[in-house]
C-alpha positions, 0 to 999 in steps of 0.5 A: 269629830271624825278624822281620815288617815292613811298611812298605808297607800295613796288610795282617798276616800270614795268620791261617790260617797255622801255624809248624811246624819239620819235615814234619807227615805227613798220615794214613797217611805216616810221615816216620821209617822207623825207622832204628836205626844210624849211622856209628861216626865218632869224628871225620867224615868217616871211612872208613864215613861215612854218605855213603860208606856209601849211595853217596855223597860228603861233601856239605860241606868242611871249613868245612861248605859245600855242594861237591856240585852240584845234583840230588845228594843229602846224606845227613847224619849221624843220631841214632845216629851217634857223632859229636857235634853239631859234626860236620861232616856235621850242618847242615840238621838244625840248622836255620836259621842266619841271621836273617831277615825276612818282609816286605811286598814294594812291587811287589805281589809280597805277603810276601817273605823277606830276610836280616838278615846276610850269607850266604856262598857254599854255605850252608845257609840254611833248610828247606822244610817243609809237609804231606806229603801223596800227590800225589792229594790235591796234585792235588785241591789243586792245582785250589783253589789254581789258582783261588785264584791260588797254591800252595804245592805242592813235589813230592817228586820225587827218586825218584817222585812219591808225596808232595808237601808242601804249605806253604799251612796248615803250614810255616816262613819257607820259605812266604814266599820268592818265586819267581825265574827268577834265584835266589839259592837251590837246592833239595837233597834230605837224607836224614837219620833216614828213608832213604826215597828217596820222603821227602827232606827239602827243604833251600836253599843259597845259590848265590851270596854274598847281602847282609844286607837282600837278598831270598832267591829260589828258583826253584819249577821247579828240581826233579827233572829241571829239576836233571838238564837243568842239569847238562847243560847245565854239561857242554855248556857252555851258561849259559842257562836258562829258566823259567816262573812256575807 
């Protein structure tokens, strides 16, 4: 469940905005590679799960939250897979699970996004979807919306930057959540029915325990090697990280 409120002025949601729940591909891009096998699990994680199978550890416990830290990927279980829909290694592709609000912020900030319920540590909370399109047209775009003051540009960046998605038009609650140099919200890439290095799937995990009627933040910088520095930066033992508003 998604609510709106405003108790701050009488502006309305944006007419010229339209809900979708997954990638809507421009011309030309196709966001399902055509996978055709899955693992044989009767019960994941098992021997040749899908994870293991691409190089990869199980991204979730037992009690499906995220173990893995950031800048490595989740490969979940797909369409062909044996295992049900309780499996453990199939979260993001169930969408989200909490209840949330897109709200007028008072400080200028415009909408913003809060949580109706509390989210505990390391839990999938929503997923990033837009347009995808090829980072020449995110170039051209990215000039208008400069000017206009905004954007809503996400670079698909795991492995090149041929795409990027693009949530201004087309997009989910994700296009409301505001930017913040101390998020509660961290980017992972998923790859589930399309293992196409260059179209992961943009998923957010809470990063800390997040109260019911908190506001949710990510930070928009926090992407390909951002991630990498940070892991560094966890080895060297050094906290501080900077960032700009783009």
């Amino acid at each position: 469940m998604i609510l709106v409120e405003n108790t701050v002025d009488l502006e309305g949601p944006p007419l010229d905005f339209y809900y979708i729940n997954e990638y809507k591909p421009a011309p030309g891009i196709n966001v399902i590679n055509g996978i055709t096998t899955g693992c044989e699990c009767a019960d994941c994680p098992a021997e040749k799960c899908c994870p293991k199978e691409a190089g990869f550890i199980l991204a979730y416990n037992k009690k499906k939250k995220l173990k893995i830290q950031p800048g490595l990927p989740i490969y979940e279980c797909n369409s062909f897979c044996r295992c049900g829909p309780d499996c453990p290694n199939r979260i993001v592709q169930k969408g989200t699970p909490y209840s949330l609000c897109i709200f007028r912020t008072n400080n200028g900030r415009g909408w913003g996004v809060k949580t109706l319920q509390k989210i505990k540590m390391n839990s999938f909370v929503m997923e990033y979807v837009g347009e995808v399109i090829t980072s020449e047209e995110a170039e051209r775009r990215g000039q208008f919306y400069d000017n206009q003051g905004n954007t809503y540009l996400f670079d698909l960046d795991y492995d090149s930057d041929e795409f990027t998605v693009d949530a201004a038009r087309y997009g989910n609650v994700s296009h409301f959540v505001n930017h913040s140099c101390d998020p509660n919200l961290q980017v992972f890439n998923v790859f589930i029915d399309n293992l196409d290095l260059r179209l992961p799937r943009i998923a957010l995990f809470s990063t800390r325990t997040i109260k019911a009627g908190e506001e949710l933040t990510f930070d928009y910088q926090m992407k390909g090697l951002q991630i990498l520095t940070l892991l560094l930066q966890e080895v060297w033992g050094t906290s501080r990280f900077c960032c700009s508003l783009m």
